[in-house]
Legacy VTK file of the C-alpha trace (Angstrom):
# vtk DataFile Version 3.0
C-alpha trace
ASCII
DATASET POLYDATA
POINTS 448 float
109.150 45.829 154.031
110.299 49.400 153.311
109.699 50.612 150.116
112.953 52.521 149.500
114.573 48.970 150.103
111.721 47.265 147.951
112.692 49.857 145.463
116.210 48.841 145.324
115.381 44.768 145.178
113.441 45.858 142.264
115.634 48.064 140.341
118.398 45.246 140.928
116.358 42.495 139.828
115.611 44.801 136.077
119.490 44.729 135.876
120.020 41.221 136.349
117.355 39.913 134.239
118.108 42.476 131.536
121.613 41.116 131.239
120.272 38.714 129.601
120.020 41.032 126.253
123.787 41.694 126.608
125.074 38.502 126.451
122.132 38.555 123.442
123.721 41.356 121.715
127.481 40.122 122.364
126.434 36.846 120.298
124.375 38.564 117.830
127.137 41.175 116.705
130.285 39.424 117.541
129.905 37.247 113.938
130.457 40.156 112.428
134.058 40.151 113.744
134.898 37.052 112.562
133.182 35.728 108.803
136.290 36.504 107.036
138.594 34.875 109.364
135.973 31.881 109.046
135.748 31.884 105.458
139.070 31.329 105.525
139.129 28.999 108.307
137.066 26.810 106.651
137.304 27.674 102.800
133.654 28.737 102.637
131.632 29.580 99.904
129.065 32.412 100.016
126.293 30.164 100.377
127.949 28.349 103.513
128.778 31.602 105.443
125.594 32.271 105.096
124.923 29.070 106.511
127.136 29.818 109.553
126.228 33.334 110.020
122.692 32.000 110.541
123.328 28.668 112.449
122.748 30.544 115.538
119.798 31.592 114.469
118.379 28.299 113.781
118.799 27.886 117.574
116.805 30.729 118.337
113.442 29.583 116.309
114.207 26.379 118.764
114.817 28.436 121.848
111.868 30.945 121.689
109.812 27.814 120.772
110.865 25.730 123.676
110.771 29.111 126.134
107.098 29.439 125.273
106.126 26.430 126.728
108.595 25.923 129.293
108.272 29.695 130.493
104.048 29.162 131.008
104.869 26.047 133.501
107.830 27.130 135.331
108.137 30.225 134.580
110.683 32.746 132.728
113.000 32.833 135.993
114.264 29.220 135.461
114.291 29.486 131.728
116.812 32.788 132.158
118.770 30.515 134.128
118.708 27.428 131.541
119.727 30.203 129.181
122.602 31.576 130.825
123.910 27.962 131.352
123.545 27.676 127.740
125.153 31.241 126.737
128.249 30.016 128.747
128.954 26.083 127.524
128.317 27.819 123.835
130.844 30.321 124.317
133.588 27.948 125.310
133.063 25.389 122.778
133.562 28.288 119.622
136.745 29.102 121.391
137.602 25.309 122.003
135.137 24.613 118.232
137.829 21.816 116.560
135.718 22.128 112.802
133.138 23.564 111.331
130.301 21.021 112.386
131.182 21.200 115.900
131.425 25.204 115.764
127.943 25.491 114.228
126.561 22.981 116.694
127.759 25.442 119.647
126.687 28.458 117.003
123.163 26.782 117.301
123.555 26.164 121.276
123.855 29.768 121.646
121.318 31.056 119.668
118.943 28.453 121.773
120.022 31.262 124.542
119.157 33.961 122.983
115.958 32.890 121.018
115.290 32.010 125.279
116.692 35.294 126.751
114.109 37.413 123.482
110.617 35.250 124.808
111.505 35.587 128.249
113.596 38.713 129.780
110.759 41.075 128.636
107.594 39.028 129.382
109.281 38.900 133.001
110.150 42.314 132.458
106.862 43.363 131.758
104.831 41.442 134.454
106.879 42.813 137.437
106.998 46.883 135.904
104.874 49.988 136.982
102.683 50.401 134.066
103.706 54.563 133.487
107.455 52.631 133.567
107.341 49.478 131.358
108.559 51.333 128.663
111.604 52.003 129.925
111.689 49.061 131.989
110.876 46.309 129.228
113.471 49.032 127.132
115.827 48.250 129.738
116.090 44.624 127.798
117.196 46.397 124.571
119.464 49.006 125.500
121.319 45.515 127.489
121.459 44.143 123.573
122.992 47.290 122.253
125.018 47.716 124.946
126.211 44.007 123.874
126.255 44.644 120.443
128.867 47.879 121.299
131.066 45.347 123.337
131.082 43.026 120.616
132.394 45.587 118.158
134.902 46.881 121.043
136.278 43.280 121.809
136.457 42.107 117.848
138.559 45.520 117.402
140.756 45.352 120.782
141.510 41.479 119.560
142.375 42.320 116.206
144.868 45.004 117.787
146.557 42.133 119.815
146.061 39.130 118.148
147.641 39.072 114.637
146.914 35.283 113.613
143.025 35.847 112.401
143.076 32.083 113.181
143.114 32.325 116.462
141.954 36.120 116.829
138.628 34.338 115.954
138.393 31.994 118.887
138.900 34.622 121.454
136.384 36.989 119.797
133.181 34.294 120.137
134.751 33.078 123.640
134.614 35.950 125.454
130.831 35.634 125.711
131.421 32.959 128.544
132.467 35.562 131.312
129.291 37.789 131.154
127.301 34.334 130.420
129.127 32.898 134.068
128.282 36.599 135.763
124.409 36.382 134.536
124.074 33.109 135.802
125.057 34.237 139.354
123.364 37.382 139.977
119.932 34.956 138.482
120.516 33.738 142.059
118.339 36.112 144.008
115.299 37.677 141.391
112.139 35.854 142.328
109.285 34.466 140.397
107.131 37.022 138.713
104.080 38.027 140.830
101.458 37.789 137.930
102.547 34.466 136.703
102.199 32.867 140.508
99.159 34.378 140.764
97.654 32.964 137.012
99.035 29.621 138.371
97.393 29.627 141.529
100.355 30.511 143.936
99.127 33.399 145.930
100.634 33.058 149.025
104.226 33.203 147.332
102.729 35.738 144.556
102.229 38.108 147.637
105.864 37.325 149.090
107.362 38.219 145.874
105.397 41.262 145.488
106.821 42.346 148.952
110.128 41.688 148.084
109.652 43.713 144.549
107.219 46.364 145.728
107.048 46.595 149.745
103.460 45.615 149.556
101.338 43.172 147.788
99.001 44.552 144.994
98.211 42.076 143.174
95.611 42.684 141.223
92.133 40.801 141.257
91.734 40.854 137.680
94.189 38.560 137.047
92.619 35.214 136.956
94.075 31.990 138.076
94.945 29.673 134.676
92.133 26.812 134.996
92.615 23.598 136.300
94.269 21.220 133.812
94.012 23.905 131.034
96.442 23.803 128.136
97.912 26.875 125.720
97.848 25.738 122.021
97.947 27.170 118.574
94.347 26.643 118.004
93.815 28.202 121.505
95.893 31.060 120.497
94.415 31.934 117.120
90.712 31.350 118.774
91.570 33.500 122.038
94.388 35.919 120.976
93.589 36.257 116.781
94.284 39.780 117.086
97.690 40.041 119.129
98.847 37.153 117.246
98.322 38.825 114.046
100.091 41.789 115.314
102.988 40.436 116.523
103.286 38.176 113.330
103.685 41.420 111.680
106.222 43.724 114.199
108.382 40.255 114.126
108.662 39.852 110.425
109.027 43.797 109.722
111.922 43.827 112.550
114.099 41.777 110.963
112.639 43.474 107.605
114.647 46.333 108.255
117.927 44.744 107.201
119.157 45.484 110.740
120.599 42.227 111.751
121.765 41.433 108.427
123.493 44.551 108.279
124.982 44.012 111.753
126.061 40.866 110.834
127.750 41.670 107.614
129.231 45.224 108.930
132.536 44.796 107.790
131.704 43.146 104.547
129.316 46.299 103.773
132.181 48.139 104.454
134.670 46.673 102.093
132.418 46.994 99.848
131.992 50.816 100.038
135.769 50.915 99.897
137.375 50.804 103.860
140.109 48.961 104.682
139.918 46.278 107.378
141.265 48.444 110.866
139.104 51.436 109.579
136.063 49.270 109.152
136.182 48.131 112.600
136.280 51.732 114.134
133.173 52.154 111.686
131.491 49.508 113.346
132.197 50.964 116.840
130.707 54.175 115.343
127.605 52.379 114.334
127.654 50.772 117.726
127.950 54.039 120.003
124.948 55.325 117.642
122.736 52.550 118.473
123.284 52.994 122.381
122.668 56.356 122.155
119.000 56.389 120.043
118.694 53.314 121.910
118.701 55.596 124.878
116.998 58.095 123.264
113.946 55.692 122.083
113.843 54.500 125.569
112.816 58.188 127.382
110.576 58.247 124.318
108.662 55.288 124.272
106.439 56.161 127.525
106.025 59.683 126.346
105.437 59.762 123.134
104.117 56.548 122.465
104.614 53.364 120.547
102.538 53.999 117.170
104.388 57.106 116.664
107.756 55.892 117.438
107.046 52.909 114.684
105.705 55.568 111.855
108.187 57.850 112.396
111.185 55.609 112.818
109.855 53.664 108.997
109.890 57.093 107.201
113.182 57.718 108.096
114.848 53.962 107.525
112.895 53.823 104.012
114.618 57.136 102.733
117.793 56.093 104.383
118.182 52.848 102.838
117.112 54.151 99.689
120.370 56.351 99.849
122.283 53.424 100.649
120.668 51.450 97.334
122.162 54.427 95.629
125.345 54.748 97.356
125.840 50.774 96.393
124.429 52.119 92.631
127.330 54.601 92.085
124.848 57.171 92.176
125.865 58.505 95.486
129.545 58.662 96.408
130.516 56.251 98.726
132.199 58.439 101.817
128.444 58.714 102.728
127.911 54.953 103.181
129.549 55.696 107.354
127.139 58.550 108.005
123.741 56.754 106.137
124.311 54.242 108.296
124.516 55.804 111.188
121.578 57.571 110.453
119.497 54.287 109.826
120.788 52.900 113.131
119.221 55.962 114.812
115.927 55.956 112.999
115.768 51.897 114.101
117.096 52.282 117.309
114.449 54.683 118.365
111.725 52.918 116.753
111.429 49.422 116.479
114.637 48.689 118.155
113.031 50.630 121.324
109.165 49.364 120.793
109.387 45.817 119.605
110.024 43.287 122.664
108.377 46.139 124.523
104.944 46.013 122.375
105.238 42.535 122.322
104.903 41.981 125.885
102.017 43.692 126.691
99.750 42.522 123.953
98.860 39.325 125.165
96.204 37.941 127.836
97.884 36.432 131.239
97.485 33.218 130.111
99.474 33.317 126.985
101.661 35.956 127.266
104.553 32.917 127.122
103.272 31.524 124.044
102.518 34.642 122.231
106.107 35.679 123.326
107.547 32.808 121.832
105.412 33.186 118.460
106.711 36.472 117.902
110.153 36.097 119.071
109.699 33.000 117.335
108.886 34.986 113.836
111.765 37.651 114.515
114.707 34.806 114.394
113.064 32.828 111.300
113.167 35.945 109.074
116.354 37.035 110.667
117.361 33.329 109.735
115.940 33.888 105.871
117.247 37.478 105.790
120.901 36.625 106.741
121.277 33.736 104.692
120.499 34.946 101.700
122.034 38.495 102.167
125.461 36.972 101.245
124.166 35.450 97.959
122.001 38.455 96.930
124.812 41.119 97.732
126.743 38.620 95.814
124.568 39.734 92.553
124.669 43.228 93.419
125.354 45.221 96.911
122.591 47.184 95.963
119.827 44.820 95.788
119.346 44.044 99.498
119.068 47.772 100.611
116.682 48.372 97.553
114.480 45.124 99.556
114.833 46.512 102.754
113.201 50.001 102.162
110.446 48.840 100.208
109.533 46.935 103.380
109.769 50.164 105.576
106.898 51.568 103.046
104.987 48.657 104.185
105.631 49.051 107.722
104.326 52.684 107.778
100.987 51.524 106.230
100.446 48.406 108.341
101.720 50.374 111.269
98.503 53.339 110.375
95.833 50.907 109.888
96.384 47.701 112.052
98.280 48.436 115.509
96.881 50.005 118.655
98.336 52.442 121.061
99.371 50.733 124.715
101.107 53.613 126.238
100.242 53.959 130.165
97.732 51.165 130.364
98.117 48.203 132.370
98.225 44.860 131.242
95.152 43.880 131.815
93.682 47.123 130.533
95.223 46.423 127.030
93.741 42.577 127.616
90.761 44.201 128.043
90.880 46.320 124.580
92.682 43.825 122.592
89.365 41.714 122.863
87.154 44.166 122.346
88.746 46.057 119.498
87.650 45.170 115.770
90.127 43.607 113.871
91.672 46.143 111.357
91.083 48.864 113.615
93.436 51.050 115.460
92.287 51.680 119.008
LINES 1 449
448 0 1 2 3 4 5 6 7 8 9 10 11 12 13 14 15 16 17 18 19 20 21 22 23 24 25 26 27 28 29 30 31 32 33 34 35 36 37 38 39 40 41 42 43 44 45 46 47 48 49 50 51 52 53 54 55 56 57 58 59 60 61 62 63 64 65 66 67 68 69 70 71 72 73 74 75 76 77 78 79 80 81 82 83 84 85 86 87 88 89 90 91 92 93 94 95 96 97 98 99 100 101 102 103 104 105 106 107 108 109 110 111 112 113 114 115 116 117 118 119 120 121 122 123 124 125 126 127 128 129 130 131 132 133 134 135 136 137 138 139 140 141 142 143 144 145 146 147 148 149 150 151 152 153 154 155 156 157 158 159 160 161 162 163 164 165 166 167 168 169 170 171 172 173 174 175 176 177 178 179 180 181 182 183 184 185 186 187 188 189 190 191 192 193 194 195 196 197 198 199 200 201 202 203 204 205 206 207 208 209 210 211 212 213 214 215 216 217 218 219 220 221 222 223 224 225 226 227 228 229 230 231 232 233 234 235 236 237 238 239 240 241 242 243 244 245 246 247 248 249 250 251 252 253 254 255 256 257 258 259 260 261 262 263 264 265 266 267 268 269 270 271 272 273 274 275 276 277 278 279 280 281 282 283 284 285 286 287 288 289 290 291 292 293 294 295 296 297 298 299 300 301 302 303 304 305 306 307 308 309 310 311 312 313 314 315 316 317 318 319 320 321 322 323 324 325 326 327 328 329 330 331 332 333 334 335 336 337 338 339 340 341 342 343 344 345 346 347 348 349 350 351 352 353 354 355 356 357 358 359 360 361 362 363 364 365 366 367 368 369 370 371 372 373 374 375 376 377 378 379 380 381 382 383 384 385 386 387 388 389 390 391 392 393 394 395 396 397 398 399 400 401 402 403 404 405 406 407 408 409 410 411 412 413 414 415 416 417 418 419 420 421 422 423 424 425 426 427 428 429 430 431 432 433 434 435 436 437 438 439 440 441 442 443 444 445 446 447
């Protein structure tokens, strides 16, 4: 096959799969649009908005669960295409959602997508890039989620333009998920199976066809070992086999949603009332705070292979842990509150091109063959339970004082920059097996 054409089949089959993170983003941001309108809706308390806020994200702790395992025995290119089933019935039914049970039961359905589309898109990702170009290709995932979470912001503004009945503004806002959802879905149609996995399940002869079709040749690698006979991936397995990526991305899971990003997504326009905007200014804010994180999502992205991970993650904590101190004070009265737009801003560039950029990225990489699925899901898994925590109580504690979560969040950044120093290794430029191959021989506790 010619290479130029093999070239194209590949670059193709990055875009469709990374779609996935933009129908991710869409249904991650698009809440934002829409929890006044629902508190309304449904006379909700702070405690219950939380609630529905983070109903989706109950689904994803379900979803990256289920992905692990289903994603190890058929593989992440039929559990993109469960997903994208699921991102489209779940965006119809909030549009068509006839009371609040039924709307958080298709809330939950969708974040079953994305908690899929977070343990899956990059492992596939991963497995089928160049390693001197996973970086940006695995990247390719998250700039697809920012790129969603712009659209969201876009959409919930361009609706509130033309729709003046927030009661039914609402429905079109988490409906229009369904047509990217029904788009994904098709162009699913034509990527193949991922090379390595066929190959760790035994399937050589169509590991080699798929490599032709990706590549133009077949190099598949000898190193990568056909999963035994009968054997089976388990927690125990994990711990005993994998201890030290585990650990790892235990940590870059629970520190990601440490940040305060997604809660601060999620509650964008309540952060903004707070600091004084009126409703049609605070959704040009958002879409301010949405162009920034495309852009340093960009920029982390021609970083990430360059520069490295480590760095990117050290850096990237300084800079959110003085910048959400400023927000603590902005919140305090201290600061004046004009500067709320432009700290924010600021903190969606320093997480953008740091662990927005390096998480599903790092993630990927750090596991062995045979449970790069599982460990997937386990960190994915641990990213969408303390976005779950986080998001619930954000409501209740900003409730008390606005100041209180921001305060939170950058004591957390502190603690990212010293776990970061002492307990994660550099993966930059090394394939996966060569970070397999360090990963087991690296002391605990020690930075290779």
């Amino acid at each position: 096959m010619d290479t130029g054409a093999a070239r194209t089949t590949l670059m193709s089959v990055v875009v469709a799969v990374s779609l996935s993170g933009l129908l991710f983003g869409f249904d991650t941001a698009v809440i934002s649009g829409v929890t006044d309108a629902l508190r309304l809706e449904y006379d909700l308390s702070a405690a219950a908005l939380g609630i529905t806020v983070s109903s989706a994200l109950v689904g994803t702790m379900f979803g990256a669960a289920a992905a692990g395992i289903f994603g190890d025995r058929r593989g992440a290119r039929s559990g993109l295409r469960w997903a994208a089933a699921l991102y489209l019935i779940s965006g119809l039914g909030c549009a068509l959602a006839w009371g609040w049970y039924p709307l958080l039961a298709f809330r939950i359905m969708a974040g079953i997508a994305i908690g899929a589309s977070s343990v899956l898109a990059p492992i596939y990702l991963a497995e089928i890039a160049p390693a001197a170009r996973r970086g940006a290709i695995v990247g390719g995932f998250q700039v697809s989620i920012v790129i969603g979470i712009l659209l969201a912001y876009v959409c919930n503004a361009a609706i509130d333009a033309v729709v003046t009945d927030p009661a039914i503004a609402w429905r079109w806002k988490l409906g229009w998920t369904a047509l990217p959802a029904a788009i994904f879905q098709f162009l699913m149609i034509r990527v193949p199976d991922s090379p390595r996995w066929l190959i760790v399940r035994g399937r050589s002869d169509e590991a080699a066809a798929a490599s032709l079709s990706l590549y133009g040749h077949a190099p598949i690698r000898e190193e990568i070992v056909p999963a035994a006979t009968g054997s089976k991936v388990s927690l125990a397995s994990l711990w005993a086999e994998a201890r030290r990526p585990m650990v790892l991305a235990i940590i870059i899971g629970a520190l990601n949603q440490l940040t305060g990003i997604n809660a601060i997504l999620y509650y964008l326009n309540d952060i903004f009332a707070a600091a004084g905007f009126a409703q049609v200014s605070a959704n040009l804010q958002a879409i301010a705070v949405g162009v920034a994180n495309l852009v340093f999502t960009i920029v982390g992205m021609m970083l990430i292979d360059r520069v490295g991970r480590r760095p990117l993650l050290l850096v990237g904590g300084a800079a959110m842990a003085v910048l959400l101190t400023a927000a603590t004070a902005i919140m305090l009265g201290i600061l004046p509150k004009y500067l709320m737009v432009g700290v924010l801003v600021c903190f969606i560039a320093a997480f953008a091109t740091s662990q927005g950029a390096v998480i599903w990225v790092y993630m990927s990489e750090i596991f062995p063959a045979r449970f790069r699925a599982a460990g997937q899901a386990l960190g994915a898994g641990t990213v969408w339970l303390f976005d779950a925590i986080v998001s619930a109580v954000f409501p209740v504690a900003a409730a008390m004082s606005p100041a209180i979560p921001f305060a939170f969040f950058a004591v957390c950044m502190v603690v990212q920059c010293v776990l970061v120093f002492r307990l994660f290794p550099e993966t930059k430029e090394a394939s996966l097996e060569e970070i397999e191959r360090r990963m087991h021989r690296a002391r605990p506790g020690v930075a290779a």
